[in-house]
NUMARRO-434395 format. One record per atom (N, C-alpha, C): atom name; x, y, z. Coordinates in nm, 4 decimals, decimal comma, padded with zeros to 6 digits, always signed. Example, Ala and Ser with C-alpha at 12.3 -4.5 7.8 and 13.67 -1.06 7.14 Angstrom:
! residues 2
+------+----------+----------+----------+
: atom :        X :        Y :        Z :
+------+----------+----------+----------+
:    N : +01,3190 : -00,5690 : +00,7800 :
:   CA : +01,2300 : -00,4500 : +00,7800 :
:    C : +01,3200 : -00,3300 : +00,7800 :
:    N : +01,2850 : -00,2250 : +00,7080 :
:   CA : +01,3670 : -00,1060 : +00,7140 :
:    C : +01,2900 : +00,0030 : +00,7870 :
+------+----------+----------+----------+
***
This chain:
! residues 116
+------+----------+----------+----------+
: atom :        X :        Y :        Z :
+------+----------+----------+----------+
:    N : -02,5756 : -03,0184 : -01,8212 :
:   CA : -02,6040 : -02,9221 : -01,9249 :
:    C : -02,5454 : -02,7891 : -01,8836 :
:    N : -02,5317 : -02,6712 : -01,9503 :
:   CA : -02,4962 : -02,5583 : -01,9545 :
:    C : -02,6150 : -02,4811 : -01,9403 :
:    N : -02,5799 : -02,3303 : -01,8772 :
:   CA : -02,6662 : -02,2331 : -01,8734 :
:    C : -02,6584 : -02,1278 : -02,0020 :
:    N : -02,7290 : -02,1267 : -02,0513 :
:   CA : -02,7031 : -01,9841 : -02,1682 :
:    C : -02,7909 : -01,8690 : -02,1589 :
:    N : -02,7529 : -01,7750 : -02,2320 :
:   CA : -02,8176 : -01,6349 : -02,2147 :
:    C : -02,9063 : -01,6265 : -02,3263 :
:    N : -03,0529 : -01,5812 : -02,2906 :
:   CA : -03,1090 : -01,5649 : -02,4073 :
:    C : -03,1254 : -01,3881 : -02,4559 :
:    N : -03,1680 : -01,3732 : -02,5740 :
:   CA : -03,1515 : -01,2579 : -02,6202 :
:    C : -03,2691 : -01,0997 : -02,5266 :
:    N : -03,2932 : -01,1747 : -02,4624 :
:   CA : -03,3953 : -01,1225 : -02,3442 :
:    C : -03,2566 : -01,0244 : -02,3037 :
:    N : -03,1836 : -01,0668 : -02,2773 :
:   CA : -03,0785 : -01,0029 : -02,1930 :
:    C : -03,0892 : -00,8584 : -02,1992 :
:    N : -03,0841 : -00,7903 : -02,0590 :
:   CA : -03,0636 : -00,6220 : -02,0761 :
:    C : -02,9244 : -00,5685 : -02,0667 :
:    N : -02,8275 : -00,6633 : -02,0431 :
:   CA : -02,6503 : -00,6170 : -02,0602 :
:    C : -02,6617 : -00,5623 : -01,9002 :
:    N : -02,7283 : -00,6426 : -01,7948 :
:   CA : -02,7142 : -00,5671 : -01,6541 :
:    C : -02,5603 : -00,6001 : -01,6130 :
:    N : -02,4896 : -00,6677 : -01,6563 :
:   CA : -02,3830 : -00,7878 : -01,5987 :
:    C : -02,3740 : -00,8237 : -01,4767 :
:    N : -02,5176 : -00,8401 : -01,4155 :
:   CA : -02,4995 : -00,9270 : -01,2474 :
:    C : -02,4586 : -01,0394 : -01,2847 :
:    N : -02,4531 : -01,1436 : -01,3681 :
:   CA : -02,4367 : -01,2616 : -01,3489 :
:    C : -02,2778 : -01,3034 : -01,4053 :
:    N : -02,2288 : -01,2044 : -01,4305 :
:   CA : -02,0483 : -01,2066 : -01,4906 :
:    C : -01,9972 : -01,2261 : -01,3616 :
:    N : -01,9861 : -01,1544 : -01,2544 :
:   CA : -01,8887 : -01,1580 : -01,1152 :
:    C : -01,9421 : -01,2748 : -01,0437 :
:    N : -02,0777 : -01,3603 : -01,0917 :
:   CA : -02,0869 : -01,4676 : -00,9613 :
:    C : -01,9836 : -01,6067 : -01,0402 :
:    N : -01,9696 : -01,5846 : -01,1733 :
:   CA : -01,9632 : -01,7394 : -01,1902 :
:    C : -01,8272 : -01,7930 : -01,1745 :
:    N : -01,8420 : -01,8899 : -01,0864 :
:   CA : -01,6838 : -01,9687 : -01,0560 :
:    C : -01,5859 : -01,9607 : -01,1065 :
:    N : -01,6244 : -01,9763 : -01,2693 :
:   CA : -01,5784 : -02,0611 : -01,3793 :
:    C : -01,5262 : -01,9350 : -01,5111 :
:    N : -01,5511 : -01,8289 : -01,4584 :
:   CA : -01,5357 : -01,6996 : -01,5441 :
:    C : -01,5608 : -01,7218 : -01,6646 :
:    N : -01,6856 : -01,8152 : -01,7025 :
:   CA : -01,7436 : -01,8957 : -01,7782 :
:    C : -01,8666 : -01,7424 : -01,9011 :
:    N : -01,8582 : -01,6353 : -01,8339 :
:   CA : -02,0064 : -01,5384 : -01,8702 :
:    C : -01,8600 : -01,4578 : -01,9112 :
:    N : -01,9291 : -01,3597 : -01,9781 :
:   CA : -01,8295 : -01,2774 : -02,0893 :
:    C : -01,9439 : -01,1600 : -02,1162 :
:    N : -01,8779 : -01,0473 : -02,1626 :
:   CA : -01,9773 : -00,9185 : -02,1734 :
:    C : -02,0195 : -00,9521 : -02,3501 :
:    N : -02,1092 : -00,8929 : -02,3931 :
:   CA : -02,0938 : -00,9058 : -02,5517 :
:    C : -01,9795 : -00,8328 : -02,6643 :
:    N : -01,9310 : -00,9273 : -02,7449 :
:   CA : -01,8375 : -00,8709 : -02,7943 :
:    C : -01,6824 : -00,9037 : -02,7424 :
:    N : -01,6827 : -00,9534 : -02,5616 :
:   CA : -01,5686 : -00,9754 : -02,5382 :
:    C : -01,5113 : -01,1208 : -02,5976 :
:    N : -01,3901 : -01,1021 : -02,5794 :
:   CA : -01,3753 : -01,2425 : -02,6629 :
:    C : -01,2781 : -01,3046 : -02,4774 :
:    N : -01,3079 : -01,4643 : -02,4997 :
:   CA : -01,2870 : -01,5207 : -02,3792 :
:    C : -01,1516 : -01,6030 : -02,4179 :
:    N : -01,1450 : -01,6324 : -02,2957 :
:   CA : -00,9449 : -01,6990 : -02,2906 :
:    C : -01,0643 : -01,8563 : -02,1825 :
:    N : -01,0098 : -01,9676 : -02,2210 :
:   CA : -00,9935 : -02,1025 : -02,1252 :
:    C : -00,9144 : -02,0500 : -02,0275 :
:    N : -00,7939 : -01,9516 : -02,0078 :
:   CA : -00,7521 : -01,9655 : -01,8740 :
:    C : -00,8566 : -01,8112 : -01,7688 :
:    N : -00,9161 : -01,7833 : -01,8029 :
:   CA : -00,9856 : -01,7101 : -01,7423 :
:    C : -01,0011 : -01,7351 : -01,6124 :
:    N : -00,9937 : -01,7446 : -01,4763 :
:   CA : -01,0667 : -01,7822 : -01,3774 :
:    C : -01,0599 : -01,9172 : -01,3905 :
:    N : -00,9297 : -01,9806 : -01,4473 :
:   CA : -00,9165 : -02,1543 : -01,3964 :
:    C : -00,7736 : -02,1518 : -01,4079 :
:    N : -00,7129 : -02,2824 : -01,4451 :
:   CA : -00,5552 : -02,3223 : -01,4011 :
:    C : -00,5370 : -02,3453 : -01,5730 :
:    N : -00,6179 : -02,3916 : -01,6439 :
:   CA : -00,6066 : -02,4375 : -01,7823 :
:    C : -00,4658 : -02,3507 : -01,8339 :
:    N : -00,3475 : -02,4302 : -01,9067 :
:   CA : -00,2639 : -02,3568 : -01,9966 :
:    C : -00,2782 : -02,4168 : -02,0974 :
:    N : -00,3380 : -02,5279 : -02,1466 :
:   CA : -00,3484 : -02,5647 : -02,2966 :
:    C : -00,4645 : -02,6866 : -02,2613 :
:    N : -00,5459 : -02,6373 : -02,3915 :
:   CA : -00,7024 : -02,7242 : -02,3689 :
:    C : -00,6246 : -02,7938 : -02,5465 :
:    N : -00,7417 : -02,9229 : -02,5244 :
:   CA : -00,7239 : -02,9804 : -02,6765 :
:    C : -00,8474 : -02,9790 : -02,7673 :
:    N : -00,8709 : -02,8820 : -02,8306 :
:   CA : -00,9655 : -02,8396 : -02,9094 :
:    C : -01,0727 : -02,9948 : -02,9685 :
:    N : -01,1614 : -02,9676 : -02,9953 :
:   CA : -01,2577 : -03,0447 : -03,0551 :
:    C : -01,2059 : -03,1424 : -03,1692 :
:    N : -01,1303 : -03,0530 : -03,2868 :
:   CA : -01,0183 : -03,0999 : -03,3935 :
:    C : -00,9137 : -03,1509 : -03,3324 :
:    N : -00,8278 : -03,1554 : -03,2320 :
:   CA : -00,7338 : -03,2448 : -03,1727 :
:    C : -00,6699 : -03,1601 : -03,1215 :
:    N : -00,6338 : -03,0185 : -03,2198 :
:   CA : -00,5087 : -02,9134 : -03,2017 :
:    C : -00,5518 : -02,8774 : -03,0412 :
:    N : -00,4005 : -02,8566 : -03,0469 :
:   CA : -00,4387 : -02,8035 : -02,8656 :
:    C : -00,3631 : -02,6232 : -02,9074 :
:    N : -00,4944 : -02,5750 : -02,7765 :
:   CA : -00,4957 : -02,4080 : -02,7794 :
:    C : -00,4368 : -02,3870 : -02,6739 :
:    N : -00,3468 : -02,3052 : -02,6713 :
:   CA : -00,2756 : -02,2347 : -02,5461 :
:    C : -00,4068 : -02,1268 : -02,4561 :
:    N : -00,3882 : -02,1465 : -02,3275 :
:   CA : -00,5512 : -02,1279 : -02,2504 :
:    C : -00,5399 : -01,9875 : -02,2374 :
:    N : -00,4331 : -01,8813 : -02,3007 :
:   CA : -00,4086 : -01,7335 : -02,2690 :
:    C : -00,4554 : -01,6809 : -02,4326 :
:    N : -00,4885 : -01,8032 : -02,5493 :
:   CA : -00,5369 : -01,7510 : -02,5885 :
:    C : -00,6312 : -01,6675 : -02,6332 :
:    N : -00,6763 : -01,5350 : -02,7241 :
:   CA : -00,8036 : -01,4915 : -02,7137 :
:    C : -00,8684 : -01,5648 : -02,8354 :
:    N : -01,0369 : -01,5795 : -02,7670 :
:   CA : -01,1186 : -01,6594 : -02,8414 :
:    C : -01,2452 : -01,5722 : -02,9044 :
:    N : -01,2885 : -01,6426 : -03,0257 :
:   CA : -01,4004 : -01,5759 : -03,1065 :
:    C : -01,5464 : -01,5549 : -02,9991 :
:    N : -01,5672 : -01,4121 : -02,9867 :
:   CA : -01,6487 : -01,3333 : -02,8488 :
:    C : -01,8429 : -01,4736 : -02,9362 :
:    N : -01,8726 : -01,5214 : -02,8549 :
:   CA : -02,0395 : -01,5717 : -02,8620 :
:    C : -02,1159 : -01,4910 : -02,9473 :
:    N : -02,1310 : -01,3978 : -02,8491 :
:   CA : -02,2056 : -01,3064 : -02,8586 :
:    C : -02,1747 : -01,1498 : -02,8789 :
:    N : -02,2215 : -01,0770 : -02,9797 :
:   CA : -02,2021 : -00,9536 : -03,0517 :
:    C : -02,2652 : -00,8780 : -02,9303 :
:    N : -02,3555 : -00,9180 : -02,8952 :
:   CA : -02,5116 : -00,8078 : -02,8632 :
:    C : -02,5389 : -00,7988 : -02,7081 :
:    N : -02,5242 : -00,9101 : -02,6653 :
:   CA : -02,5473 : -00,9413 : -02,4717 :
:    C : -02,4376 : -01,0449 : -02,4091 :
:    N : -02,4416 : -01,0305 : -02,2903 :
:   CA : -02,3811 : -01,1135 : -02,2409 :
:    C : -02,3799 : -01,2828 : -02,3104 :
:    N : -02,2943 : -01,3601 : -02,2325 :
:   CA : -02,3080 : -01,5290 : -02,3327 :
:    C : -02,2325 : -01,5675 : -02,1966 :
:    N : -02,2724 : -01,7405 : -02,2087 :
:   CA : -02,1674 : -01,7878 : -02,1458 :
:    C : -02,1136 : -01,8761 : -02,2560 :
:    N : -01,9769 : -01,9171 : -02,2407 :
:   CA : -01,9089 : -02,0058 : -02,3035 :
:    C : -01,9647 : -02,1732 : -02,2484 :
:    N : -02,0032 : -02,2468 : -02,3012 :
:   CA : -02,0958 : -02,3635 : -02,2447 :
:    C : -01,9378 : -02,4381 : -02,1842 :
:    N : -01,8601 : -02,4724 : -02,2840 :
:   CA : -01,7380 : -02,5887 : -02,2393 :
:    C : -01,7013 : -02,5302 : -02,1096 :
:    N : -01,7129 : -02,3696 : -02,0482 :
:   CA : -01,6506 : -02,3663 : -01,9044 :
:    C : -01,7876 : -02,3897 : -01,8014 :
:    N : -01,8838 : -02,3649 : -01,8609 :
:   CA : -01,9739 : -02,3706 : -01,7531 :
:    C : -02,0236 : -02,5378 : -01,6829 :
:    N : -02,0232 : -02,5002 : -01,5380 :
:   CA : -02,1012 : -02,6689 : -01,4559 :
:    C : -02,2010 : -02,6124 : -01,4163 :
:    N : -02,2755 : -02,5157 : -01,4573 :
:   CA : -02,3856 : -02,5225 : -01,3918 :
:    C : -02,3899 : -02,4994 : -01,2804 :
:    N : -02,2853 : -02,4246 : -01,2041 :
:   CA : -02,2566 : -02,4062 : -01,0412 :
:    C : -02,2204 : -02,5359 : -01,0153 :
:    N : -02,2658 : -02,6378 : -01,0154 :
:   CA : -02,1661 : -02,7597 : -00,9974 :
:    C : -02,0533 : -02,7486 : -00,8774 :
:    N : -02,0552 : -02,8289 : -00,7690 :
:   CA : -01,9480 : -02,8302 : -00,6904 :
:    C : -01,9080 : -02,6970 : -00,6227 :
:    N : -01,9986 : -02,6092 : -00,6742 :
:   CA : -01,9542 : -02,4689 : -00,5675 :
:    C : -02,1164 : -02,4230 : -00,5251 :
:    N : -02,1771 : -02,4272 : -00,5682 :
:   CA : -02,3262 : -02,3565 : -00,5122 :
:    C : -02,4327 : -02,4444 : -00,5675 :
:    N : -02,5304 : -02,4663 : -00,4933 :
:   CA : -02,6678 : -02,5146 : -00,4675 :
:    C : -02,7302 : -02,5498 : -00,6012 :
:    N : -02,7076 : -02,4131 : -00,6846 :
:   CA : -02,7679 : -02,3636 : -00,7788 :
:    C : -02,7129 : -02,2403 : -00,8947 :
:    N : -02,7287 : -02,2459 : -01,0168 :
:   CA : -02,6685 : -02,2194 : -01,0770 :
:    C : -02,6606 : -02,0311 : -01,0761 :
:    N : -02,5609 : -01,9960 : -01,0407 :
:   CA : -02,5655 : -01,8445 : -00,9744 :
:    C : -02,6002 : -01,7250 : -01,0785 :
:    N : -02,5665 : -01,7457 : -01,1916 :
:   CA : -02,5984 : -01,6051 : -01,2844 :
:    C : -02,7326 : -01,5975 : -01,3413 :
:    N : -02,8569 : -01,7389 : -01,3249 :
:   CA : -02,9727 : -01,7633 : -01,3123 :
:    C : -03,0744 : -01,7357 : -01,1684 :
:    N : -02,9422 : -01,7179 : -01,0331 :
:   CA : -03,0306 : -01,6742 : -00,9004 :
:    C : -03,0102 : -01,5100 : -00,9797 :
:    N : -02,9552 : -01,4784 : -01,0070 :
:   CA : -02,8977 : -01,3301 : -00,9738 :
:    C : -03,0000 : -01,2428 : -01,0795 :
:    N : -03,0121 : -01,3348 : -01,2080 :
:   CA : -03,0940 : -01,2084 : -01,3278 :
:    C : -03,1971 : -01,1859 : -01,2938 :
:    N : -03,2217 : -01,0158 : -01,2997 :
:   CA : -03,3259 : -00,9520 : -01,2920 :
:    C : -03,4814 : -01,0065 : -01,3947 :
:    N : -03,4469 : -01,0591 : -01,5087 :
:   CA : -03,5262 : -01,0761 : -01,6424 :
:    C : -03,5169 : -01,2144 : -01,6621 :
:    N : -03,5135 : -01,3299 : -01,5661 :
:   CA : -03,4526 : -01,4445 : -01,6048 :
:    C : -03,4065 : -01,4991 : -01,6924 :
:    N : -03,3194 : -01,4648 : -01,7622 :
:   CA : -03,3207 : -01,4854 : -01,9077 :
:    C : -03,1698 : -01,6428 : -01,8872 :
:    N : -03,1260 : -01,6309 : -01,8036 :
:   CA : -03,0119 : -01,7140 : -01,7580 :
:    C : -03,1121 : -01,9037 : -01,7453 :
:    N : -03,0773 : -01,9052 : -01,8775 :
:   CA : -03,1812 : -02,0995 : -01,8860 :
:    C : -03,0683 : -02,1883 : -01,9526 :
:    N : -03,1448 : -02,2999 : -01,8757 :
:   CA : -03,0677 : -02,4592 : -01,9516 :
:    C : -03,0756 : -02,4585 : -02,0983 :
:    N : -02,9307 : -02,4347 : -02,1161 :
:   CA : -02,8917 : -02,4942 : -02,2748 :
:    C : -02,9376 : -02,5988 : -02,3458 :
:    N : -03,0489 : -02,6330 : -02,4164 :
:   CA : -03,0884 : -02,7581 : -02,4956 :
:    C : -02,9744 : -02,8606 : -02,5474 :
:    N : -02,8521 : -02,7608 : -02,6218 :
:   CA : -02,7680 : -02,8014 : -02,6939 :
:    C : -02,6393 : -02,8669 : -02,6282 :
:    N : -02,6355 : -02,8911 : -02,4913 :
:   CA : -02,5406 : -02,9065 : -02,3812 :
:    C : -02,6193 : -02,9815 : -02,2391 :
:    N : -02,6410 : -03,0891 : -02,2759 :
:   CA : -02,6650 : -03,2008 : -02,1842 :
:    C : -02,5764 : -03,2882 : -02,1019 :
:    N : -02,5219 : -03,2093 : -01,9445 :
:   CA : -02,4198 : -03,2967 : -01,9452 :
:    C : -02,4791 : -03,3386 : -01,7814 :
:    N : -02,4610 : -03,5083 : -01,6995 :
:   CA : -02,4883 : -03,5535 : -01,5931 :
:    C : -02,4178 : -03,4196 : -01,5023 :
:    N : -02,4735 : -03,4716 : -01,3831 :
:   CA : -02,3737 : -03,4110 : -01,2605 :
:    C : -02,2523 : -03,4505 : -01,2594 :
:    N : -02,2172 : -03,5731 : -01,2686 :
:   CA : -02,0888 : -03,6324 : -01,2519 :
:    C : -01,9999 : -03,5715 : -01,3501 :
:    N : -02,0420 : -03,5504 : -01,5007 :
:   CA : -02,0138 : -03,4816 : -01,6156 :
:    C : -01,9726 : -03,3302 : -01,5763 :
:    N : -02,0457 : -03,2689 : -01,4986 :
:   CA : -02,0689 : -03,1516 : -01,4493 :
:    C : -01,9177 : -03,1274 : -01,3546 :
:    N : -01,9400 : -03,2734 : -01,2318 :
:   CA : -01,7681 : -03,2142 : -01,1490 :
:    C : -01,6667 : -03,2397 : -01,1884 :
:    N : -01,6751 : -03,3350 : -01,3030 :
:   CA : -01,5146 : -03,3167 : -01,3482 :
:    C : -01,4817 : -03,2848 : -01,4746 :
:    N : -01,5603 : -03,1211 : -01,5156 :
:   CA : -01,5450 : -03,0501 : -01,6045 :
:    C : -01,5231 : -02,9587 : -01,4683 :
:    N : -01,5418 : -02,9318 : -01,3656 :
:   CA : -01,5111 : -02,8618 : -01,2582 :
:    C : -01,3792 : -02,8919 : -01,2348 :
:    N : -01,3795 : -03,0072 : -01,1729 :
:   CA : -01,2102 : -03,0340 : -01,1728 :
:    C : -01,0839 : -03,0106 : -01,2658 :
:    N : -01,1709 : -03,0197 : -01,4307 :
:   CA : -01,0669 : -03,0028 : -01,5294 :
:    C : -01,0229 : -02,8813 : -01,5409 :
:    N : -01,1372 : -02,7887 : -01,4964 :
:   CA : -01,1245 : -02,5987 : -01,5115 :
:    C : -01,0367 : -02,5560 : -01,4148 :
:    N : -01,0044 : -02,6505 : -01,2920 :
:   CA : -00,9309 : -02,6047 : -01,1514 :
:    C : -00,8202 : -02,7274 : -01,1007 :
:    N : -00,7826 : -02,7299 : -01,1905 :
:   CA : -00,6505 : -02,8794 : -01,1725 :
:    C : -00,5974 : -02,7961 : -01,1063 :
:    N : -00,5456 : -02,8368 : -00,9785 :
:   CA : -00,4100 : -02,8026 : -00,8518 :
:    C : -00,2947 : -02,7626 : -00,9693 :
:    N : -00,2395 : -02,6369 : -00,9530 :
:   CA : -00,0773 : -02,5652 : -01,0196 :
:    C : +00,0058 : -02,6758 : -00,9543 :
+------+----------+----------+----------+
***
């Protein structure tokens, strides 16, 4: 599963600089797939494939967000999921809507960090 931000959020952005996966975004920013991975073209949900430098429609207007498709949950790099150790207000919780195994988890890790 994914971590998401709930509207609790105070806009501290501790949990933007821990995540692997440059997966957390400020509100309003709009996010790129190649952010903080190797990705140059993902294949969208509809089939079309997106060039990974593209910019994408921002989550969230109001607080921080993470983008769920980059996040593992810390997965394969830390214990535990880091922008949930770090919030002051815990507001950093398991996504209902994004149920994915561990195994699910490392090779959505691997897919975010394919060797150049």
């Amino acid at each position: 599963m994914a971590i998401m931000i709930t509207d609790e959020c105070i806009n501290c952005g501790a949990c933007e600089p821990e995540c692997p996966n440059n997966a957390i975004y400020e509100g309003g920013a709009q996010w790129r797939w190649a952010d903080g991975t190797t990705l140059k073209e993902v294949v969208a949900p509809d089939g079309s494939t997106v060039n990974g430098t593209t910019a994408q429609t921002p989550v969230s207007d109001e607080y921080y967000y993470i983008v769920s498709d980059k996040c593992t949950e810390c997965v394969g790099f830390h214990e535990e999921p880091q922008c949930a150790a770090v919030c002051p207000v815990d507001c950093c919780v398991d996504d209902p809507d994004y149920r994915e195994t561990r195994e699910r988890l490392l090779e959505k890790k691997d897919w975010l960090h394919i060797a150049a």
